[in-house]
C-alpha positions as CSV (number, residue, x, y, z in Angstrom):
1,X,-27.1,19.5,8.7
2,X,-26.0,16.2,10.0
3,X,-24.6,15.7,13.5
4,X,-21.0,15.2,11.8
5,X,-21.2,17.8,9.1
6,X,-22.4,20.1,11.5
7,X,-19.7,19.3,14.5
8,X,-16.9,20.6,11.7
9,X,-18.8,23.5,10.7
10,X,-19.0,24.5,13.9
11,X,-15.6,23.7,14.8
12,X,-14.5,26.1,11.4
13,X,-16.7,28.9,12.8
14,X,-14.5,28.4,16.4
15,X,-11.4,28.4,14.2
16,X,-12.4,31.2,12.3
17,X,-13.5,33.3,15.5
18,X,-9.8,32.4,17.1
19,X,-7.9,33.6,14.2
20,X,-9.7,37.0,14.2
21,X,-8.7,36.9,17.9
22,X,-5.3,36.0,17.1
23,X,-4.4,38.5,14.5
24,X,-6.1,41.3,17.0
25,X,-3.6,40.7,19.4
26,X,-0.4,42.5,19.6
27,X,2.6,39.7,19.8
28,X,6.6,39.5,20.8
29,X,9.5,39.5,18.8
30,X,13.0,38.7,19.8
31,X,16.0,38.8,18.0
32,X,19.5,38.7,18.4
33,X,21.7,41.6,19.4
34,X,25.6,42.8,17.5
35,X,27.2,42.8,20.8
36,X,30.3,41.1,20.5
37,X,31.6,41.0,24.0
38,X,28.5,40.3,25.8
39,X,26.9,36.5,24.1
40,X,24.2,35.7,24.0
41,X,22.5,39.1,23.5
42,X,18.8,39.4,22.5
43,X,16.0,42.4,22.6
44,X,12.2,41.8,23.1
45,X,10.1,43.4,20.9
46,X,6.5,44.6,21.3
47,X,5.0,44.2,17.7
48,X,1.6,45.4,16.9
49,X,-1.4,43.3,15.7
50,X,-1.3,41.4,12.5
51,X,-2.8,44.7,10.5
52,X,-1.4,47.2,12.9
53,X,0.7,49.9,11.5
54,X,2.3,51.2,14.8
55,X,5.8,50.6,14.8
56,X,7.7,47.7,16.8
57,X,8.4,48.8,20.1
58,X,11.9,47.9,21.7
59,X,11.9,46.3,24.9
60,X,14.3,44.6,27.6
61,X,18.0,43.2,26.0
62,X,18.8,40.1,27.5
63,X,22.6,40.4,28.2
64,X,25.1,37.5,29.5
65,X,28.4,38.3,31.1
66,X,29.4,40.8,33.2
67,X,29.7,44.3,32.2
68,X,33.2,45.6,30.9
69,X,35.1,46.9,34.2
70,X,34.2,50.8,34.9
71,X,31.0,50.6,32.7
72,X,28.1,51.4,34.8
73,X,24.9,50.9,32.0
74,X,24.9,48.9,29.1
75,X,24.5,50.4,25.7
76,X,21.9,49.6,23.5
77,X,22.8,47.3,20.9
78,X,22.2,47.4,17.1
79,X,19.8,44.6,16.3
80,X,20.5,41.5,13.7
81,X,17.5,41.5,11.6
82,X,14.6,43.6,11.3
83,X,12.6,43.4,14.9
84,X,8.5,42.3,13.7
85,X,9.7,41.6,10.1
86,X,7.1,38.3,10.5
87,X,4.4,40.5,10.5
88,X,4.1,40.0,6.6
89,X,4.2,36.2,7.0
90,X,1.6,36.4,9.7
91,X,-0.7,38.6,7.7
92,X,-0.8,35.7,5.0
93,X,-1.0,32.9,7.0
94,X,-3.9,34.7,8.5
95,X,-5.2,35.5,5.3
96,X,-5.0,31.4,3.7
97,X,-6.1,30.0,6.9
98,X,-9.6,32.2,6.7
99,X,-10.1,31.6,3.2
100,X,-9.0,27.7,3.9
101,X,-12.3,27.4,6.6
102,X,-14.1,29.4,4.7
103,X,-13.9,27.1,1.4
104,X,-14.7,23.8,4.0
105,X,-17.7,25.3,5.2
106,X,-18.8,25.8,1.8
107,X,-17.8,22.7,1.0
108,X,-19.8,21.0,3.6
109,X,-22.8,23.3,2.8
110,X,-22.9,22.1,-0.3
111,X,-22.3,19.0,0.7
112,X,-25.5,18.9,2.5
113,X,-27.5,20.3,0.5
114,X,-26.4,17.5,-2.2
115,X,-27.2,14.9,0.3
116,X,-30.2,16.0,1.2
117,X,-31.9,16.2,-2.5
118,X,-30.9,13.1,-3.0
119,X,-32.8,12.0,0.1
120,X,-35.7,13.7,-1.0
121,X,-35.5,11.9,-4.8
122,X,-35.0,8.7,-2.9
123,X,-38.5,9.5,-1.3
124,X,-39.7,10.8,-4.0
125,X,-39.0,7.2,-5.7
126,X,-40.5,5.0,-2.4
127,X,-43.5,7.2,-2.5
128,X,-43.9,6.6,-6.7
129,X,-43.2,2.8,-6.6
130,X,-45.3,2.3,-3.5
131,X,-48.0,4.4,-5.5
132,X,-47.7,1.9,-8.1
């Protein structure tokens, strides 16, 4: 391959290897919390890997205000949406992103290879006229 052609195939492969890397990785989650007298209210979220099937694991709420006099914990808040409900959206983005490096490096394969018979036919023609 050609310095250029092979520079983005290479840089592809990288992008290929880092989404693999990325979707292997557990990731965080936060969403808002139902509690009316303490705003803004959110919980952190530990969410498994793109293809994990472990379920989202609740973390710290994030609570402004003071507590309510004579309360000495806070309660744990319902939670406004579903906690890792991306995870479907980030297993297709994964998904198109691999097959969209995966159709440029075959695009530049055959790209090459396509350049490089018509080098050889060009040669192939120098050599048959100089022959002549």
């Amino acid at each position: 391959m050609h310095g250029w052609r092979l520079r983005i195939f290479v840089a592809l492969a990288l992008y290929m290897v880092f989404l693999v890397m990325w979707a292997t990785r557990p990731w965080t989650d936060t969403h808002g919390l139902e509690a009316p007298d303490r705003e803004p209210a959110f919980a952190e979220f530990a969410c498994p890997s793109v293809f994990g099937h472990d379920a989202p694991v609740r973390g710290d709420q994030l609570l402004s205000g003071a507590r309510p006099e004579g309360q000495t914990e806070d309660p744990v808040f319902a939670v406004d949406g579903t906690p890792c409900g991306e995870q479907r959206n980030h297993r297709v983005l994964f998904v198109v992103d691999l097959a969209a490096a995966a159709a440029g490096m075959v695009l530049l394969q055959r790209s090459h290879a396509r350049h490089r018979a018509a080098d050889e036919r060009h040669r192939a023609q120098a050599v048959e006229a100089a022959g002549s």
